[in-house]
C-alpha positions as CSV (number, residue, x, y, z in Angstrom):
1,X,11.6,12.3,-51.8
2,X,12.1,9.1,-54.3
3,X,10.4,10.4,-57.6
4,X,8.7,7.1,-57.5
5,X,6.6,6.5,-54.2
6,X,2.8,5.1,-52.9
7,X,1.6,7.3,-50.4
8,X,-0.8,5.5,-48.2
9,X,-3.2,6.4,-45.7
10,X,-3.8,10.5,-47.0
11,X,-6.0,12.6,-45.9
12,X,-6.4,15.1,-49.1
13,X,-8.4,18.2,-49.2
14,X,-11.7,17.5,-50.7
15,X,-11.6,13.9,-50.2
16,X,-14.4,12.4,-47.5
17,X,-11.8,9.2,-47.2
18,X,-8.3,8.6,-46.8
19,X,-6.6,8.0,-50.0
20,X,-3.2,7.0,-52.1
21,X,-1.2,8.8,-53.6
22,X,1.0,7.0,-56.7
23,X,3.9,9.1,-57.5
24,X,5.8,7.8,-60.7
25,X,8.9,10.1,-61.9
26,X,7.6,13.0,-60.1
27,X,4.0,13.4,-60.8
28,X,0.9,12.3,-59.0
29,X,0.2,8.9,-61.3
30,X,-3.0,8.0,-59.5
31,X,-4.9,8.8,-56.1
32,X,-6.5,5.6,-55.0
33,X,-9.3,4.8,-52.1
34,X,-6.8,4.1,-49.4
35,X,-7.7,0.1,-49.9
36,X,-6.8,0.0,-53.2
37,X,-3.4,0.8,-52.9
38,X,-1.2,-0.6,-55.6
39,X,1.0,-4.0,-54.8
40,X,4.3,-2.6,-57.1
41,X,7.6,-1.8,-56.4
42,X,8.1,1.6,-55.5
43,X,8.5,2.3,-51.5
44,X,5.7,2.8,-49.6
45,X,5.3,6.0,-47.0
46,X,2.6,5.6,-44.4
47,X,1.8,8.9,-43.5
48,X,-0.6,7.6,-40.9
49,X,-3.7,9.8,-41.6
50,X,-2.2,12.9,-41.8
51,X,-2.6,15.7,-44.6
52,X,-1.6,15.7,-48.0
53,X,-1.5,18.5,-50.0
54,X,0.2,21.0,-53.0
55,X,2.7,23.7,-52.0
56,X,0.7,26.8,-51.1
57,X,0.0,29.6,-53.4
58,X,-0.4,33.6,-52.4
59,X,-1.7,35.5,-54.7
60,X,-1.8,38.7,-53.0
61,X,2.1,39.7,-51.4
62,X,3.6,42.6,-51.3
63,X,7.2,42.0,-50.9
64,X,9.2,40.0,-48.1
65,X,13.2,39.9,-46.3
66,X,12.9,44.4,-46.5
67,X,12.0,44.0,-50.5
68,X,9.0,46.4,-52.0
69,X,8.0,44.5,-55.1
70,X,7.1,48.1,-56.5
71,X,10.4,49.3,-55.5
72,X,12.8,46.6,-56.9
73,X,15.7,47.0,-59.5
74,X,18.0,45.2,-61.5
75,X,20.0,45.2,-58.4
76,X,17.6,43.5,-56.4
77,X,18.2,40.2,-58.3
78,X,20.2,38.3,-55.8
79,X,17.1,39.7,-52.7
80,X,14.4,38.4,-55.1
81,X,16.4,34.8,-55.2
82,X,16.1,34.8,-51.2
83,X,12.7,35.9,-51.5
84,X,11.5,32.9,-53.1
85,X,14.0,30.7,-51.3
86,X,12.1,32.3,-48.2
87,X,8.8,31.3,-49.4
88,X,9.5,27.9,-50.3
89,X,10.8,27.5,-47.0
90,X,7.4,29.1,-45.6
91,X,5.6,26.3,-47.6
92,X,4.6,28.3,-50.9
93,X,5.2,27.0,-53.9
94,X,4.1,29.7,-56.6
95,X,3.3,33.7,-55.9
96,X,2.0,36.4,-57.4
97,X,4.0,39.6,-56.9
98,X,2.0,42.2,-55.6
99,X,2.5,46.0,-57.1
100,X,0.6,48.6,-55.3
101,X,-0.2,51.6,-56.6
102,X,2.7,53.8,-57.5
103,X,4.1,55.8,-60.9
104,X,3.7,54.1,-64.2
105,X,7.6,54.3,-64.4
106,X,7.7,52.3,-60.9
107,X,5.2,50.1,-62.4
108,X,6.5,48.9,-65.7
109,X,10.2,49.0,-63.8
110,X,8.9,45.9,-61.8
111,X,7.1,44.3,-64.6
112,X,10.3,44.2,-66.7
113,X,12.2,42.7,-63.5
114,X,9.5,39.8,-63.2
115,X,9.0,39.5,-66.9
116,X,13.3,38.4,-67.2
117,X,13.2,36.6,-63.6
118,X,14.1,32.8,-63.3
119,X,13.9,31.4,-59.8
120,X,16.1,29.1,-58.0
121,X,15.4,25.3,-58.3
122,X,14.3,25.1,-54.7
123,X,12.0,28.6,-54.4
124,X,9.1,29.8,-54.6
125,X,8.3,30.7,-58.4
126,X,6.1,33.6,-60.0
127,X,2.9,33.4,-61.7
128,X,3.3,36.2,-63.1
129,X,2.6,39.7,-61.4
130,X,-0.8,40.8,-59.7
131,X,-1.1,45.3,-60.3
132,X,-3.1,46.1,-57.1
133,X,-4.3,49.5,-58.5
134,X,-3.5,52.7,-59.6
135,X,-7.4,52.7,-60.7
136,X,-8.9,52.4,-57.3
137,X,-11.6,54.7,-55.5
138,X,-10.0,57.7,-53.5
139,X,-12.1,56.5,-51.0
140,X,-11.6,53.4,-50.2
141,X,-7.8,53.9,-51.6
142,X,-6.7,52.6,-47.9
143,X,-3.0,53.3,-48.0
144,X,-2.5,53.9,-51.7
145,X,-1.1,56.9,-52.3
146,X,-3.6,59.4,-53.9
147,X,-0.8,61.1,-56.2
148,X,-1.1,58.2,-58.5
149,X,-4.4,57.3,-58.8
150,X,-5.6,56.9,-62.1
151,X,-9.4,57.2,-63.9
152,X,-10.3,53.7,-65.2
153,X,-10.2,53.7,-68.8
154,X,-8.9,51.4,-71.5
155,X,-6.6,54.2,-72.6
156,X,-5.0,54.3,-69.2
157,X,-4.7,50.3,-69.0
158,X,-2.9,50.6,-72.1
159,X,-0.2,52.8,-70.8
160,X,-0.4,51.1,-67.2
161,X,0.7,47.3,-68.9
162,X,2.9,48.9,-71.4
163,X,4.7,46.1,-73.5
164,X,4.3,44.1,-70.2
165,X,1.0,42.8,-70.6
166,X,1.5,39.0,-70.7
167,X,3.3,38.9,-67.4
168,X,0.2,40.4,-65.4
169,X,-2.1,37.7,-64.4
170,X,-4.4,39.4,-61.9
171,X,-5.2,43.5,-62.1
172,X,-7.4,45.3,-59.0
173,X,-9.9,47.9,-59.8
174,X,-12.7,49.9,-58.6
175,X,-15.7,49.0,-61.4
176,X,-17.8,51.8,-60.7
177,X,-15.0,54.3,-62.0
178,X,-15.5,53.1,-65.6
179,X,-18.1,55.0,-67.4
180,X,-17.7,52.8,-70.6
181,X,-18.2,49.7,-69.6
182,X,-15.5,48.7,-71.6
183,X,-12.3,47.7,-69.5
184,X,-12.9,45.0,-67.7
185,X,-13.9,42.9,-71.6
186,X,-10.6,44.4,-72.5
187,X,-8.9,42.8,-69.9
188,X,-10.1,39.9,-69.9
189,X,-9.9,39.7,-73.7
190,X,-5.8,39.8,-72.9
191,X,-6.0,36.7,-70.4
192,X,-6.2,38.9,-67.3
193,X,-7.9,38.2,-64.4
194,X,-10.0,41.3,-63.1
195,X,-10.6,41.7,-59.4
196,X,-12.6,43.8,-57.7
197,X,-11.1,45.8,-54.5
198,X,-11.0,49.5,-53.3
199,X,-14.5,50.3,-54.4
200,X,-17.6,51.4,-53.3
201,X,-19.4,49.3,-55.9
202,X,-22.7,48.9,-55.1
203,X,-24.9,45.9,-55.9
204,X,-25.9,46.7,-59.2
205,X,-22.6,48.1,-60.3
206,X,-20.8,44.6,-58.6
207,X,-23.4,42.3,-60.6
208,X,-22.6,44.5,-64.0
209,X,-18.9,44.0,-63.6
210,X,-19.2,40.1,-63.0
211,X,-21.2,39.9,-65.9
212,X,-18.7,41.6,-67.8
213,X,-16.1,39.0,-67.1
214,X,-15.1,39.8,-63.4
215,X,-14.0,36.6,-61.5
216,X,-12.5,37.5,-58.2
217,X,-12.3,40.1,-55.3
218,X,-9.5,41.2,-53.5
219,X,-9.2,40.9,-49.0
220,X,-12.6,40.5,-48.8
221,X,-14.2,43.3,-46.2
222,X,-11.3,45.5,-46.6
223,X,-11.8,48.4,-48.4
224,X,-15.2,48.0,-49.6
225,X,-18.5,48.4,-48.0
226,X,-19.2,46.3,-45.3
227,X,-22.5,43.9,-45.9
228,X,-25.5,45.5,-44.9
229,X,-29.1,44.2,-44.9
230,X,-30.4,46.4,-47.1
231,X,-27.7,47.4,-49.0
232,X,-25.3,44.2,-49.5
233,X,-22.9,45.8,-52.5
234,X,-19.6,44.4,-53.5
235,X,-19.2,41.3,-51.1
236,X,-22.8,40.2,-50.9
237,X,-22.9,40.1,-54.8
238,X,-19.5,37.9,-54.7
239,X,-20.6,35.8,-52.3
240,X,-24.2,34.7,-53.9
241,X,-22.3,34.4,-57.4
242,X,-20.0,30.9,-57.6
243,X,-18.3,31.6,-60.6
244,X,-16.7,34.6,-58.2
245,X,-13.5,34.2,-55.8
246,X,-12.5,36.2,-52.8
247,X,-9.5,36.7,-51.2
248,X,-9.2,36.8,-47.3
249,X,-6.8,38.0,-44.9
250,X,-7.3,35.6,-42.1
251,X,-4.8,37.7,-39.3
252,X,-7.6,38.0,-36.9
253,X,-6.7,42.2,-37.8
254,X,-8.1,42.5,-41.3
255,X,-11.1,40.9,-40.5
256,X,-12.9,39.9,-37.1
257,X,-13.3,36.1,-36.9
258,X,-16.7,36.0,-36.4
259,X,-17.3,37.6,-40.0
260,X,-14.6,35.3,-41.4
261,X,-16.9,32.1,-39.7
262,X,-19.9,34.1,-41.4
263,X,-17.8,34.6,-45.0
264,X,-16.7,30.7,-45.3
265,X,-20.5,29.7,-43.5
266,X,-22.0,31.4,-47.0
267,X,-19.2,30.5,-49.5
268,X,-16.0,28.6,-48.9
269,X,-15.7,26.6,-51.7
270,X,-14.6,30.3,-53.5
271,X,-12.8,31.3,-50.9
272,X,-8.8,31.5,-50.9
273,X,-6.2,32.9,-48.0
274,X,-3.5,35.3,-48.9
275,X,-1.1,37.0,-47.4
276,X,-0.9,40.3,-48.4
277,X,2.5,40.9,-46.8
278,X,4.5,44.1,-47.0
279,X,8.1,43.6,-47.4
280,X,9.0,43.3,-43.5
281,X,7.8,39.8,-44.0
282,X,10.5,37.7,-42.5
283,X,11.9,40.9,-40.9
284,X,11.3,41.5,-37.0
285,X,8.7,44.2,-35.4
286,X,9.6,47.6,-36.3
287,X,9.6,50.9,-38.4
288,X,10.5,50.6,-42.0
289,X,10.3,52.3,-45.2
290,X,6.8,51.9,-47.5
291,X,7.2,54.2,-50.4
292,X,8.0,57.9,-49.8
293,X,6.7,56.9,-46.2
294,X,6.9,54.4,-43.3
295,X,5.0,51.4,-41.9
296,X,5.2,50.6,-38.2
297,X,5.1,46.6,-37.6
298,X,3.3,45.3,-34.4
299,X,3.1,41.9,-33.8
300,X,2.6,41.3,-37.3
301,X,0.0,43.8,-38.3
302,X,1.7,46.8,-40.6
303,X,0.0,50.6,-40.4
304,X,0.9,53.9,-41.6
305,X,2.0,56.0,-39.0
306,X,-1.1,57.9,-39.0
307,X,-3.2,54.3,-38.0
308,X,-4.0,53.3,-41.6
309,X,-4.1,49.6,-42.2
310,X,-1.9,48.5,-44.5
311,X,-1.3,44.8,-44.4
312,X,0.6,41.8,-42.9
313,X,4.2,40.9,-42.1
314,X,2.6,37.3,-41.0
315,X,3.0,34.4,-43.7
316,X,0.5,32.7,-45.7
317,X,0.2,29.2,-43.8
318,X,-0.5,31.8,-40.0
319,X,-4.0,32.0,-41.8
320,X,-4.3,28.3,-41.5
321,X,-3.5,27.8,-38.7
322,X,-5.6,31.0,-37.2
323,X,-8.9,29.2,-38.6
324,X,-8.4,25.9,-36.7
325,X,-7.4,27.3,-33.5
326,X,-10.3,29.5,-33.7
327,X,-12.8,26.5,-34.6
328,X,-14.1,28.1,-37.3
329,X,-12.9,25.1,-40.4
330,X,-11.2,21.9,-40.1
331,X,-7.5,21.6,-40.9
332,X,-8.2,20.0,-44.3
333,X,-10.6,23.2,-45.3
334,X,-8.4,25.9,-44.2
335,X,-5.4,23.6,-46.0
336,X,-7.6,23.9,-49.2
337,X,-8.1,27.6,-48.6
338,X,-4.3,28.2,-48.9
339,X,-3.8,25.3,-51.5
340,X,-6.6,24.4,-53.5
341,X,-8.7,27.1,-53.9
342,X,-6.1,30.0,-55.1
343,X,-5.5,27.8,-57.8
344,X,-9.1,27.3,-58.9
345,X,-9.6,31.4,-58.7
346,X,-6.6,31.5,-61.4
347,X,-8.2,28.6,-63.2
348,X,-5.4,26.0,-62.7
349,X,-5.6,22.3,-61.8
350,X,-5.4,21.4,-57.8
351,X,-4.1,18.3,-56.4
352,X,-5.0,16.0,-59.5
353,X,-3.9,13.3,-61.8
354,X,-0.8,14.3,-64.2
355,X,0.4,17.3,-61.7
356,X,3.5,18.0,-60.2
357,X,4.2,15.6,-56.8
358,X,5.0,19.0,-55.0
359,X,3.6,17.9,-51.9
360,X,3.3,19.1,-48.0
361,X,2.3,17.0,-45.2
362,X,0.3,18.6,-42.8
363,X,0.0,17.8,-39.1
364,X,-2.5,19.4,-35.8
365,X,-0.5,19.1,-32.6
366,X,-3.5,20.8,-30.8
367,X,-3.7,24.7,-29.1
368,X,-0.2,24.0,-27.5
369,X,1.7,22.6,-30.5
370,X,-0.4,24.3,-33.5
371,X,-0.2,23.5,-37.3
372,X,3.1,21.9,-38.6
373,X,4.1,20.7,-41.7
374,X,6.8,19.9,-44.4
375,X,8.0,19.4,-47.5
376,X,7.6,15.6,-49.5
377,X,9.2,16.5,-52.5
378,X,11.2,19.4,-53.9
């Protein structure tokens, strides 16, 4: 795309009207009612009411192309470099690594690899690295494996981040497992967000860890207590609390779409899609490797081979898409949810003056032809 372009005629998430988009030398100069577009040189591209937005953003994936992010090595460099060529080509534009639970050596292994990693010009790029455990509740561990589960104390997140602290931008826990009250301040004292997943928080406990700095949960539904009238724990604390994201796995597996409708119906400004892909992602249906065990992939849905859930093999954008043909948001809001709002739960600017032009358009060929888009720039 020419670094300097007027975009007219955009539909953009969280805009009522169609707007214009001034790109000067890369970057989003000005967005403009679409009437008041600007009479200057630059080319003009009418994108005839279809959707604008950022590259998408997953802040919850596991791996992709037969790649465990918990597993990888020095040797894995060249796979990681297809990885994020494979994700830009899926639409995302920035990721945050997943590590599930696994050994501490495992763990600080991987956060080395990211910590040294530069990605190709035209891939996906790291945020930095999201540590999806090891203090999570044994019972609502899911698929983590027990062995290497760990107590949450301040001691053990010291030896869990290592010297790699900087690089992790989002760590999972279970807040009910810390007697001191003292680790999620400690974490966020370091610049880490602190999400809440694999628990059996209960309201109180939920409410206590938000006020302690707290600002997002992870798959929403999964691996928590369900919401209950009487006893509305983790999520229903989340979802009454704005300052508080969730993540959502929108397969139509994780989570039935009638309570996805009745999740974004109570709060879907703070909700974001994610992926949470294993590393068959991009790989066909099949049995593969998952630590010391294996994963069977069914039409996109990965389990342990004793029925345990265990996440995705179906990209980010498949959420989008899911959402409109099931009526439940329009294509701008589920665009948003996979766009804007991942960046707002991190804390970083959305489609705005002085950003990166690094821009998909968007278009709804109806139930036949589905959700399509493409690159603008690169």
């Amino acid at each position: 795309m020419n670094p300097n372009l007027n975009i007219i005629n955009a539909k953009l998430p969280g805009y009522a009207d169609k707007q214009t988009l001034v790109i000067r030398e890369g970057k989003i100069e000005a967005i403009l009612p679409s009437h008041n577009h600007p009479s200057s040189e630059p080319p003009i591209l009418d994108v005839q009411g279809d959707w604008i937005s950022l590259g998408g953003m997953d802040l919850q994936i596991n791996g992709a192309l037969g790649l465990a992010f918990p597993e990888i090595t020095q040797a894995d460099e060249e796979k990681l470099n297809q990885i994020c060529q494979f994700l830009w080509q899926q639409g995302i534009s920035y990721f945050l690594p997943t590590l599930v639970t696994t050994s501490i050596e495992n763990i600080h292994r991987s956060l080395k690899i990211f910590a040294d990693f530069t990605p190709p010009k035209n891939g996906a790029k790291p945020l930095g690295v999201h540590l999806e455990g090891p203090c999570l509740n044994f019972e609502k561990r899911g698929a983590h494996p027990a062995e290497y589960l760990l107590p949450l104390t301040v001691e053990n997140m010291k030896q869990i981040l290592g010297e790699y602290g900087e690089i992790v931008k989002v760590i999972t826990l279970a807040p009910e497992l810390d007697a001191t009250d003292e680790v999620i301040p400690y974490l966020t004292s370091l610049g880490i967000t602190v999400s809440l997943g694999h628990s059996q928080a209960t309201l109180e406990q939920a409410q206590l860890a938000f006020e302690q700095g707290a600002t997002m949960v992870t798959h929403a539904f999964n691996a928590m207590p369900g919401l209950h009238h009487r006893d509305p724990g983790l999520l229903g604390a989340a979802l009454v609390n704005f300052q508080v994201y969730c993540g959502l796995i929108a397969d139509g597996i994780h989570v039935c779409p009638t309570m996805v409708d009745i999740l974004l119906r109570a709060n879907s400004k703070n909700i974001f899609l994610v992926s949470d892909a294993l590393a068959p992602l991009g790989l066909p249906d099949g049995v593969y490797p998952w630590d010391n065990r294996e994963i069977e992939v069914r039409e996109g849905t990965a389990r342990l081979l004793n029925g345990t859930l265990s996440g995705t093999t179906l990209p980010l954008f498949s959420g989008v898409e899911n959402l409109v043909r099931w009526g439940i948001c329009e294509l701008g809001e589920g665009i948003g949810l996979a766009t804007e709002n991942p960046r707002k739960a991190l804390g970083l600017p959305g489609l705005a003056v002085g950003e990166s032009a690094d821009l998909l358009r968007w278009s709804w060929q109806g139930q036949e032809g589905g959700l399509s888009w493409e690159r603008l720039a690169s």
